[in-house]
C-alpha positions as a Markdown table, in Angstrom:
| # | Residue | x | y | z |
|---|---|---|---|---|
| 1 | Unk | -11.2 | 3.7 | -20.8 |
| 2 | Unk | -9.9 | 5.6 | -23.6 |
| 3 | Unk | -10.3 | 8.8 | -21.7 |
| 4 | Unk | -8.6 | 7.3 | -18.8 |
| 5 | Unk | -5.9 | 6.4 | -21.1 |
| 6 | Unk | -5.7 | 9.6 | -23.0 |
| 7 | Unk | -5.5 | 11.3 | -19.8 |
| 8 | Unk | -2.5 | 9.5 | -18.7 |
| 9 | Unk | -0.5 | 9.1 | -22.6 |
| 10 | Unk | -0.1 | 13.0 | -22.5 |
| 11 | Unk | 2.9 | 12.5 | -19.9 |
| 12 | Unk | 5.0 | 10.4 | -22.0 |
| 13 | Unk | 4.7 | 13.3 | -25.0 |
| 14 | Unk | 5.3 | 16.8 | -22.4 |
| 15 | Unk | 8.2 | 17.0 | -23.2 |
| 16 | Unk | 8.0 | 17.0 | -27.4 |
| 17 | Unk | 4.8 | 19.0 | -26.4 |
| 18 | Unk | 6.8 | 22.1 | -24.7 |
| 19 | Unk | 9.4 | 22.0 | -27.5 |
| 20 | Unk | 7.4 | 22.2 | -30.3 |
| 21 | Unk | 4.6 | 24.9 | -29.4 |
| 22 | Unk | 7.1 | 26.9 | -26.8 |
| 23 | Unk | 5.7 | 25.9 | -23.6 |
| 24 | Unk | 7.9 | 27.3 | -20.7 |
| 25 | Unk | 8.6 | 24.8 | -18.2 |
| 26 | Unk | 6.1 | 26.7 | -15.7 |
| 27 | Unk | 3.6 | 26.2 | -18.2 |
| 28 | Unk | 3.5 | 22.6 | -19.4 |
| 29 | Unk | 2.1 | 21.2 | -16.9 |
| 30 | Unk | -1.0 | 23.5 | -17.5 |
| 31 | Unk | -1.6 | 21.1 | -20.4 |
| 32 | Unk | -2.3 | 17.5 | -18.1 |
| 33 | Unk | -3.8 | 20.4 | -15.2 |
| 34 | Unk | -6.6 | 22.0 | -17.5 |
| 35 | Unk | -8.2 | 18.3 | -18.4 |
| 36 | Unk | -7.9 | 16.6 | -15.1 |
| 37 | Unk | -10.1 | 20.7 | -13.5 |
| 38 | Unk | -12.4 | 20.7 | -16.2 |
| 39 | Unk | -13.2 | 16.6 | -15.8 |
| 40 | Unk | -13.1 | 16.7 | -12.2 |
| 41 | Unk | -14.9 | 19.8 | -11.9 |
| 42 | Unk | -17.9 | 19.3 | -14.4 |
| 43 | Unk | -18.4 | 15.4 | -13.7 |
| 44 | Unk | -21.2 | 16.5 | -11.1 |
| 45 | Unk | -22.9 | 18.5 | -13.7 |
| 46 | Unk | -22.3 | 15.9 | -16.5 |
| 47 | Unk | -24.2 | 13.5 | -14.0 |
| 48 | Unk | -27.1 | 16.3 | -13.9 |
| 49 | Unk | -27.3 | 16.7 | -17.2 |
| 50 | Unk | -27.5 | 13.1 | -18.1 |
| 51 | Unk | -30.5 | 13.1 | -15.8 |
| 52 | Unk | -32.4 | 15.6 | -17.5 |
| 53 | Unk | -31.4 | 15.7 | -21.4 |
| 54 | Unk | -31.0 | 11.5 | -21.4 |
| 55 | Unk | -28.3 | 9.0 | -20.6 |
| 56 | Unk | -27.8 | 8.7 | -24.9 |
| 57 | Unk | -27.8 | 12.0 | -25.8 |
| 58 | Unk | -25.0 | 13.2 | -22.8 |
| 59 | Unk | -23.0 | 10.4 | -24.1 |
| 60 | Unk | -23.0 | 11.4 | -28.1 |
| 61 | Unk | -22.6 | 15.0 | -27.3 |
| 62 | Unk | -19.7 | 14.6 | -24.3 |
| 63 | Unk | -17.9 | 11.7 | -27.3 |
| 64 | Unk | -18.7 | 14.2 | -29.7 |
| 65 | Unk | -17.3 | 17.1 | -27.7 |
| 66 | Unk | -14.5 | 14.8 | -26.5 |
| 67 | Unk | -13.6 | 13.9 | -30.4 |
| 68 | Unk | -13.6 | 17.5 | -31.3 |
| 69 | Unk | -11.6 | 18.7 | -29.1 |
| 70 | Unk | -9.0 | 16.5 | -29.7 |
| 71 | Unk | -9.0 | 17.3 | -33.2 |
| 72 | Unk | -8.6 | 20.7 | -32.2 |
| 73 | Unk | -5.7 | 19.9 | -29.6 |
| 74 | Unk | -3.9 | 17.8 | -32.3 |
| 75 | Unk | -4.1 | 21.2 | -34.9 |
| 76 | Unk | -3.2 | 23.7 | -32.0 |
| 77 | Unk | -0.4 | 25.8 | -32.7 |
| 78 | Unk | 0.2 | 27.6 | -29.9 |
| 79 | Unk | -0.1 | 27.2 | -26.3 |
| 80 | Unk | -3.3 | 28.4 | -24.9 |
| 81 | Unk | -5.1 | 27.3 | -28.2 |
| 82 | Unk | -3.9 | 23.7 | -26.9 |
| 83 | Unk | -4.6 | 24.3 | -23.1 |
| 84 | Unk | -8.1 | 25.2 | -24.0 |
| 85 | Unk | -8.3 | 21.7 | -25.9 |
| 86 | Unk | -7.5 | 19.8 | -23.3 |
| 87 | Unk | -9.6 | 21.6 | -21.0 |
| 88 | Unk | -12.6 | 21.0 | -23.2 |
| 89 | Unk | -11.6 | 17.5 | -24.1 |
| 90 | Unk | -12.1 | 17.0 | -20.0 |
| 91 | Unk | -15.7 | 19.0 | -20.1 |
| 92 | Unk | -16.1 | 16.2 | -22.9 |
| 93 | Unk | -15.0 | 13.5 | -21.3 |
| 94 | Unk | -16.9 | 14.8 | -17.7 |
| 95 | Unk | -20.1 | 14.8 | -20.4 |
| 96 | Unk | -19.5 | 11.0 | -21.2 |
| 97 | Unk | -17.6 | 9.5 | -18.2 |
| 98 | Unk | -20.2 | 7.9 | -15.9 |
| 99 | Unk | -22.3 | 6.6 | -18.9 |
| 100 | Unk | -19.8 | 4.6 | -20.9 |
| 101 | Unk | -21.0 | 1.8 | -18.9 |
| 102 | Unk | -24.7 | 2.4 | -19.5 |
| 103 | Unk | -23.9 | 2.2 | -23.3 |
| 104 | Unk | -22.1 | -1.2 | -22.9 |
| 105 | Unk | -24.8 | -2.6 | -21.3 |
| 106 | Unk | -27.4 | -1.4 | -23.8 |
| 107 | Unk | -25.9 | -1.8 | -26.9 |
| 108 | Unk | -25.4 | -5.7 | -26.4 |
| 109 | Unk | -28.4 | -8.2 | -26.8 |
| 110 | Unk | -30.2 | -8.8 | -23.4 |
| 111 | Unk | -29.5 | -12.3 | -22.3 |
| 112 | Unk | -32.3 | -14.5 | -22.3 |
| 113 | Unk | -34.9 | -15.1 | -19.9 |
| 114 | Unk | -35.6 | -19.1 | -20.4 |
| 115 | Unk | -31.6 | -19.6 | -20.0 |
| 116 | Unk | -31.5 | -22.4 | -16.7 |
| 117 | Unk | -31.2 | -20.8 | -13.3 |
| 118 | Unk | -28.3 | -22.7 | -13.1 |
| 119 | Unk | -26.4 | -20.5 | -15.2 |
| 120 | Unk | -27.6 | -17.3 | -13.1 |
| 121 | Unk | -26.5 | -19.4 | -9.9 |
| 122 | Unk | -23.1 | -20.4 | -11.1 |
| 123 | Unk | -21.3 | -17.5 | -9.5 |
| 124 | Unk | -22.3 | -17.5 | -6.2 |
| 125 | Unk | -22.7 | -21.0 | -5.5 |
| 126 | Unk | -18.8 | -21.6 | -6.9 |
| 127 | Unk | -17.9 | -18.4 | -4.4 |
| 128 | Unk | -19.7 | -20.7 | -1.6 |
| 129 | Unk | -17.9 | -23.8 | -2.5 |
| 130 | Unk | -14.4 | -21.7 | -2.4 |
| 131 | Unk | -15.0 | -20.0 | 0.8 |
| 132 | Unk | -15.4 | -23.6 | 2.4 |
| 133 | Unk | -19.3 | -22.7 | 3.7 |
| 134 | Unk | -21.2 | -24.9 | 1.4 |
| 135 | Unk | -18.8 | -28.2 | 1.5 |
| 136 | Unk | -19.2 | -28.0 | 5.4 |
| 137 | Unk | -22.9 | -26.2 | 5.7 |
| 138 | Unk | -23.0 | -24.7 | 9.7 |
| 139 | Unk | -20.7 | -26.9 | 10.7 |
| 140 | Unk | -17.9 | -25.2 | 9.4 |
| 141 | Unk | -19.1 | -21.8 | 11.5 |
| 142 | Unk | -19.7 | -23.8 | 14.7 |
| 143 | Unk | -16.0 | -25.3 | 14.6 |
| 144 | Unk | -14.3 | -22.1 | 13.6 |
| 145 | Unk | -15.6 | -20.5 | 16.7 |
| 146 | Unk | -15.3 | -23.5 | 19.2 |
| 147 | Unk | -11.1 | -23.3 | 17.7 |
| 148 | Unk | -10.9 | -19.3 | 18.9 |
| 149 | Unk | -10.8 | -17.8 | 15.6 |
């Protein structure tokens, strides 16, 4: 989420951006541009790479990468320094993107095995009793075509 949000924040700040490094107007937008190639263009590969070097160990580096690059972006003091950032904050965020889930899931205590089926039930059978096909059973299917619908 955060890199979703990071993404989008950099909008809002363009503008104090160009003035303070000297971005011409041609330019700024190289500075949203460079993350949104490098993510875009590299998530493939991050999705490779987590396959051979590990789920984990794509995620640490591509945060890792993602953190310091950002830490580099925020010190840039000149243009390109702060294009190349961005662009590697995308490689970063390419390198963690499609395993944040993944470390969610597995960082969290697995739910228990000996918990009621009920409670693994719940869902659908609720979805059934909204949708009207469990309150009427085949009935409901049988009148619905006889009406023409």
């Amino acid at each position: 989420m955060i890199i979703a949000i990071y993404y989008n924040i950099v909008f809002v700040f363009l503008p104090e951006i160009g003035a303070d490094l000297g971005f011409t107007a041609q330019n700024l937008q190289w500075v949203v541009s460079a993350y949104a190639v490098a993510f875009g263009g590299f998530l493939l590969l991050g999705g490779r790479a987590t396959d051979l070097f590990g789920r984990k160990n794509m995620f640490v580096l591509g945060m890792f990468l993602y953190a310091a690059s950002s830490l580099v972006g925020a010190l840039a003091g000149d243009p390109v320094s702060l294009i190349a950032a961005r662009a590697a904050q995308g490689l970063g965020g390419a390198g963690a993107g499609r395993r944040r889930g993944w470390a969610a899931r597995s960082w969290l205590p697995p739910r228990s095995r000996s918990s009621p089926p009920c409670s693994r039930r719940a869902p659908s059978v609720t979805g059934r009793c909204r949708s009207g096909v469990a309150p009427a059973g085949p009935a409901w299917f049988s009148a619905r075509s006889s009406a023409g619908c």
